[in-house]
C-alpha positions as CSV (number, residue, x, y, z in Angstrom):
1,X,6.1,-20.1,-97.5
2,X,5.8,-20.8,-93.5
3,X,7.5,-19.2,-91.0
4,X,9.1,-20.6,-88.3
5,X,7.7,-20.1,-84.8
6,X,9.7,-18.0,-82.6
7,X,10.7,-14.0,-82.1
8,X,9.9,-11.5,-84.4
9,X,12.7,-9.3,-85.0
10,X,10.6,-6.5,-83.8
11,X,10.0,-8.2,-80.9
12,X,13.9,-8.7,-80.3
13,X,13.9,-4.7,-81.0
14,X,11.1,-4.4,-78.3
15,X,13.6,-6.6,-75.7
16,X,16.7,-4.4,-76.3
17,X,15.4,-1.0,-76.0
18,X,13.7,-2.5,-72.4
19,X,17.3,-3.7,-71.6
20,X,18.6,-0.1,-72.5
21,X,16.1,1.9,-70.6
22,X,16.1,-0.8,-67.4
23,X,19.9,0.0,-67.1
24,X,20.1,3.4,-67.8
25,X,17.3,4.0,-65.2
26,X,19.4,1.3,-62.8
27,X,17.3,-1.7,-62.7
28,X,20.1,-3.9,-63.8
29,X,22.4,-3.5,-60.8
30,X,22.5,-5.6,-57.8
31,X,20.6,-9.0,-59.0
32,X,21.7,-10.9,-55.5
33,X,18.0,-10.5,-54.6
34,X,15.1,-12.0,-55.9
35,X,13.1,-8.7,-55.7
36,X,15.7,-6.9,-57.9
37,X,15.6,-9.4,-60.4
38,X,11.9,-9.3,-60.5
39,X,12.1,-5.4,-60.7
40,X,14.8,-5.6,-63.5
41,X,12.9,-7.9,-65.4
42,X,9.1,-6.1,-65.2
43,X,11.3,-2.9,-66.3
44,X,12.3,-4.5,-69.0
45,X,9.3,-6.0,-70.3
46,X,7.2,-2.7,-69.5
47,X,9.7,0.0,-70.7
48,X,7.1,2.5,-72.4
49,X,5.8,3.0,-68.5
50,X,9.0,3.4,-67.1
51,X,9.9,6.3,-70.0
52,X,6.8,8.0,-68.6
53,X,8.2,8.4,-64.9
54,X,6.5,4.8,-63.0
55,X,8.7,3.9,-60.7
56,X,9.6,0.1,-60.0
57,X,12.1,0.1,-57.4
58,X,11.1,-1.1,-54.0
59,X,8.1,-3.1,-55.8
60,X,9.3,-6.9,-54.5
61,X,10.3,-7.1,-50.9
């Protein structure tokens, strides 16, 4: 049997926690600017880091 290509459902697990810790820790507010929406995203995608206390805002310009 083949699988399909695409996300593995522990990848989509992965994806929401990021989304959970990213807006609890408030990088999901104010996406008007490009540097915002760059922070929100890298917070997402590199959650574990931001658990431990990195701090993302003020990253982008």
């Amino acid at each position: 049997m083949r699988r399909s290509g695409g996300i593995s459902m522990i990848g989509i697990i992965y994806i929401l926690i990021g989304i959970a810790v990213a807006g609890f820790r408030g990088y999901l507010l104010g996406w008007n600017v490009i540097g915002n929406v760059l922070e929100g995203l890298l917070a997402v995608l590199v959650w574990p880091v931001v658990l431990l206390g990195v701090d993302l805002h003020g990253l982008f310009p």
